[in-house]
N, C-alpha and C positions, 0 to 999 in steps of 0.2 A: 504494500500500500504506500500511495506517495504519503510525504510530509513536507507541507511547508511551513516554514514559523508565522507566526502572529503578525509579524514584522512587516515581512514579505506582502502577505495577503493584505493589511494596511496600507501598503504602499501601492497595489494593483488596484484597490478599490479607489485609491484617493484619485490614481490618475483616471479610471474609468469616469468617476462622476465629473472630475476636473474636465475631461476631455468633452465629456458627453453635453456638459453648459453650454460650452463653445458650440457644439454641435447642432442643440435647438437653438443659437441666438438667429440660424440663417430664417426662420423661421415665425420671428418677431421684429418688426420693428423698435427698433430702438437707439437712437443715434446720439441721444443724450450721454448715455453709458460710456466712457470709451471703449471698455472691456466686452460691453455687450453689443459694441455697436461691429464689433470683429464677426467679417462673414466671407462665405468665401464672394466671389466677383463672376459676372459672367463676361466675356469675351463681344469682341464688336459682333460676330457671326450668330450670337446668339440673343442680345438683347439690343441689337438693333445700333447704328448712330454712323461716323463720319470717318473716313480715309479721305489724307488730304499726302500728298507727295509733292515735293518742295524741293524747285533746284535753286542753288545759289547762284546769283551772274557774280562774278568775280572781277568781271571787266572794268568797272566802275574804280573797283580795290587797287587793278594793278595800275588804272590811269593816276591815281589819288598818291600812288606810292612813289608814282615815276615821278610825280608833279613835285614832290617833297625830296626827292634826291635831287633834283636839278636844281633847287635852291642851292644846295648844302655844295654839290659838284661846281656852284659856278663862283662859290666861296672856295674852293679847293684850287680853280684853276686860278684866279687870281690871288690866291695866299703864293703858287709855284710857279706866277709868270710863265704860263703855258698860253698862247695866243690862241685866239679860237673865233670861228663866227660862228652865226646860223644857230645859235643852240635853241632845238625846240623839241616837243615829244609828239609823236607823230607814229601811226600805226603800232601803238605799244610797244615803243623804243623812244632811248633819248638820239636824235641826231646833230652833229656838229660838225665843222671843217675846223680841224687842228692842223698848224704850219708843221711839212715833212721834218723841219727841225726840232721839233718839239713832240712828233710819236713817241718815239722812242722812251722818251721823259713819263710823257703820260700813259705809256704801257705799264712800263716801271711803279709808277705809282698806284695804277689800279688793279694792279695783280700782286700787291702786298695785304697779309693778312689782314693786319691791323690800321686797313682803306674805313674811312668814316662814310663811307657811299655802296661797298661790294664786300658783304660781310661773308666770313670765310664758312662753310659748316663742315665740323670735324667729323661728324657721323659721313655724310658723305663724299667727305674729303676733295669740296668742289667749292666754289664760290657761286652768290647769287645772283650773280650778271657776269655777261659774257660779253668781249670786247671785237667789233670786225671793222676793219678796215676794208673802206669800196673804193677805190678810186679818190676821190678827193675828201669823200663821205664817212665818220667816225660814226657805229652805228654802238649803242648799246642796250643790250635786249636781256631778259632776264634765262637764265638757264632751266633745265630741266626740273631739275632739284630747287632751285629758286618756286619755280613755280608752285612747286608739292607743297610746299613749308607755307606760299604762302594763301595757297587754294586750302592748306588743312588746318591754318589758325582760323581765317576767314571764316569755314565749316565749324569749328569746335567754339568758336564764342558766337556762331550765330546759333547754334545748337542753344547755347546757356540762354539768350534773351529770350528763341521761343520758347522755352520754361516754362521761366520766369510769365511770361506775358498767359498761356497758356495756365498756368498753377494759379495766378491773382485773378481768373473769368472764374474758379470755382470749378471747371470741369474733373467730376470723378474719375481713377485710374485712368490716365491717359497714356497711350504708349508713345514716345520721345525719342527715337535712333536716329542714326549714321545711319544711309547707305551710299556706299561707293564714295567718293573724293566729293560732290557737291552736291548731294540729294539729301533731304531731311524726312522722315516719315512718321508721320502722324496718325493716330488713330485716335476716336475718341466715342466710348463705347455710350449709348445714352441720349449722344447728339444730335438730334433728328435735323437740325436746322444750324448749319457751318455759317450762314452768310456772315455773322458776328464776328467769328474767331477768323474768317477770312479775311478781313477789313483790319483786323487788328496787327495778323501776318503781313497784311501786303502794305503796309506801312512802314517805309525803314523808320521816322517816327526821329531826323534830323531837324532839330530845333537848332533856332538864331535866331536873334536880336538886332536889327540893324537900324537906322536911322533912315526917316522917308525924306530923298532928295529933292530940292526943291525946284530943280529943272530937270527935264527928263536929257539933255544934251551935256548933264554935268560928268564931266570924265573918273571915270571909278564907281559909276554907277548902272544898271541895270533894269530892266523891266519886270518885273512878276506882277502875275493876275492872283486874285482875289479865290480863296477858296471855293468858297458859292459861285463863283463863274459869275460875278456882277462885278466888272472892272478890273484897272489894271495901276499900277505906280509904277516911280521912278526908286529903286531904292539902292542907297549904299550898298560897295559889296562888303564893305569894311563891318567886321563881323566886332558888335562890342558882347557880347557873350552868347555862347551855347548853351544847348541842356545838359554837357557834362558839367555845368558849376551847377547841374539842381542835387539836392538832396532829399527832397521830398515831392512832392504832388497829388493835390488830395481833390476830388467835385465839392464845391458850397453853394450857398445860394447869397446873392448879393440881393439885400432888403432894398434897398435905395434906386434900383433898377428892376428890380421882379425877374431876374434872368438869372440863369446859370451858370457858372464861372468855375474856372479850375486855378487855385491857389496853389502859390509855389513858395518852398526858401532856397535858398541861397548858400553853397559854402563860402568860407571868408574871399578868396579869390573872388567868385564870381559878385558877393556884395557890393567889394570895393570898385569892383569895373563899372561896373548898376549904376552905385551911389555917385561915383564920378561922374557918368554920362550923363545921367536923370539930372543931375546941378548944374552944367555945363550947355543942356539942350532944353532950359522947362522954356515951354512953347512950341518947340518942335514937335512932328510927331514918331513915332517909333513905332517901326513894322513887329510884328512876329512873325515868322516864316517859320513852317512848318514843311518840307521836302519839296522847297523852293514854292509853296501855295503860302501868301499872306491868311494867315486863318482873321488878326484885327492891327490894323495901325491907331491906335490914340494919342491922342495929346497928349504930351509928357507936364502935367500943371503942378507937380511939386516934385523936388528931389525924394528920390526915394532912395534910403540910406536905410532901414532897418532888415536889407538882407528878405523880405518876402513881397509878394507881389501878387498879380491877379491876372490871367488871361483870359477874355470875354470874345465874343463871335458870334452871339446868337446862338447856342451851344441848348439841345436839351438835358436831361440832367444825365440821361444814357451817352449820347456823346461828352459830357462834361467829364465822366467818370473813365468811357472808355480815354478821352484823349490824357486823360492821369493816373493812365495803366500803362499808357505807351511812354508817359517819360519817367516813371518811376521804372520801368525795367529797362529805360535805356536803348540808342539806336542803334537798328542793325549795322554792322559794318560793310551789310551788300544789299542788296533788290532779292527777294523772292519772289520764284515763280512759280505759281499752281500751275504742274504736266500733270497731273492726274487727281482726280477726286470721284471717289465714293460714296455715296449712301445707301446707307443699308437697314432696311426697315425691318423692324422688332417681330412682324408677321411672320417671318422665314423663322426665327429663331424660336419664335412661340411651338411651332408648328415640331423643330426639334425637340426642344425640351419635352411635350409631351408625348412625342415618341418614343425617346429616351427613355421615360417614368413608367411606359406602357410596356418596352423591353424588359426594363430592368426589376419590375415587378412579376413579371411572367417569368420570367428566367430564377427569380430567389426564389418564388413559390413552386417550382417544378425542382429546384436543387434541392430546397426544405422536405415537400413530399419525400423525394426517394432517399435523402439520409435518413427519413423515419423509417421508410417502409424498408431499406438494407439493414438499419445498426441498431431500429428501437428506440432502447435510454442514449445510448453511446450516440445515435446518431442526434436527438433531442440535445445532447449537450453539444455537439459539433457546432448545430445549425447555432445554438445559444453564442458559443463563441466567433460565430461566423458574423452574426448581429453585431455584435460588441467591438470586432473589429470592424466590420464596416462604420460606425458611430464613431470609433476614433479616429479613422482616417478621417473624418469629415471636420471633426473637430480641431486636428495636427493644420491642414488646409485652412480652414476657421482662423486660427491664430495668423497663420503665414500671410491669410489673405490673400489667397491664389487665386487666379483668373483661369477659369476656365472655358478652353471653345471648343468646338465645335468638334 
């Protein structure tokens, strides 16, 4: 005869019941609970919602990169008195004409590791731009390896903002991967209706601050149209702050006007550029540009020094909130494009689940019968422990919070 200690059997029952709570919570509502609000999940395939597939354009990134090394190179070439015309960036290369006396100089210098323009990577043992000489024509274009490192940072922090912007809409277990070098995939099991989280995605969600010109002929200055697609300005391009100086962004409602508004602060940097500008232009008016769209220009009628602020557009309180989801998570560093989108309604997955509950009940009551009708007592206690494990499995899942499909 077996024996187990006291011990033992205490310890089998504690986990049976422990496991088994977990087991009925799939079965109650209960979301107050944390503990009881643990259940397992069903899958997009089976409770229905949204497949969204997302390529990064990176073109934007490598123009934006190039633009910011040809600063720094035409600070290089003039710190080493290297002659040079023509420097401009053109088919995703910088091109220049450098004097045949001075290649040689400027080879030398750009194929040294520690170049502040062609940073060297010791994983791949290559550098991130590559130098060709055409004829008169000095071409610099980024390498292979350049490109990887920087199609995969590009990917990997655009990855963190749709999170981020994804996680603050509230959508339950969503699934968030990589696939390949610049596709992002998206799933979101529940979602019946994407148009929201799509709007919030195809927003790189690039804030600026600039000053409204007072001729449209004034040199350093620019046209942008109006959000609403009602007109257009003349505006600086001279940027007196972005939304990397926000630290916050929250929807309110301004008493004084009966409209919606999205309230911002300020870290110390971007206060101090604010509080300058706002003392220097009261009268003026000041754009906000939102991915090159004025969303409101207003009068600037007092200096604004305490670091927070107001952006107003006629905004309802759904867009007041979503546009202070998109700058609290921050802009993308590229354009997203929707190549593919899904939905998948909860009907197909209803239709599973009680086929599944229809198998799976037929199949334990034909397995139950014939362990009685083979083993009798023996088989009665089988089937008992066969219960008991199926309850825990449900319960171990429960805890984990697994999704299951299809």
């Amino acid at each position: 005869m077996l024996y187990f200690s006291k011990l033992k059997i205490l310890v089998i029952y504690f986990i049976i019941i422990f496991l088994s709570i977990f087991s009925f919570t799939n079965f109650i509502n209960n979301e107050e609970n944390f503990f009881l609000s643990k259940k397992v999940n069903l899958g997009l395939d089976l409770q229905g919602g949204s497949y969204l597939l997302l390529e990064v354009d990176s073109n934007p990134v490598i123009k934006q990169k190039l633009q910011n090394k040809l600063v720094i190179l035409r600070k290089e070439l003039k710190k080493d008195n290297i002659k040079y015309q023509n420097l401009k960036i053109e088919n995703q290369s910088i091109l220049l004409k450098i004097s045949e006396n001075d290649k040689d100089k400027f080879k030398e210098f750009f194929t040294k590791e520690d170049n502040p323009i062609n940073v060297y990577f010791n994983k791949y043992k290559s550098h991130e731009l590559e130098l060709f000489f055409e004829s008169d024509i000095t071409r610099i274009s980024y390498t292979k390896y350049g490109l990887i490192e920087l199609k995969s940072s590009t990917l990997d922090q655009s990855l963190e903002i749709v999170r981020r912007r994804i996680d603050e809409v509230g959508t339950k277990d969503p699934t968030i991967i990589k696939r390949g070098n610049e596709r992002i995939l998206i799933e979101l099991p529940g979602l019946d209706d994407p148009n929201r989280i799509k709007k919030l995605l195809g927003k790189t969600a690039n804030l600026t601050f600039r000053l409204v010109s007072s001729s449209q002929d004034d040199f350093g200055s620019e046209i942008l149209e109006f959000e609403d697609g009602n007109g257009q300005l003349s505006v600086s391009k001279r940027v007196i702050m972005s939304g990397d100086n926000l630290t916050n962004a929250r929807p309110s409602f301004n008493n004084q006007n009966n409209e919606s508004v999205v309230s911002f602060s300020l870290d110390r940097v971007g206060s101090k550029r604010f509080g300058k500008a706002t003392t220097k232009h009261v009268g003026d008016r000041l754009a906000i540009i939102l991915d090159n769209k004025i969303i409101s220009a207003p009068e600037i009628r007092e200096p604004i020094i305490g670091g927070n602020g107001q952006i107003s557009g006629n905004f309802t309180f759904q867009s007041a909130t979503d546009l202070a989801l998109l700058l609290r998570s921050g802009a993308l560093p590229a354009p997203l494009n929707i190549i593919e989108e899904r939905t998948v309604g909860p009907d197909l997955g209803e239709d599973s689940i009680k086929a599944g509950a229809i198998s799976l009940l037929i199949g334990f009551a034909l397995v139950i019968s014939f362990m009685i009708l083979k083993y009798r007592f023996l088989g009665l206690i089988a089937d008992a422990a066969l219960i008991v494990n199926l309850i825990l499995l449900l319960g171990i899942l429960s805890i984990l919070e697994a999704t299951l499909t299809l």
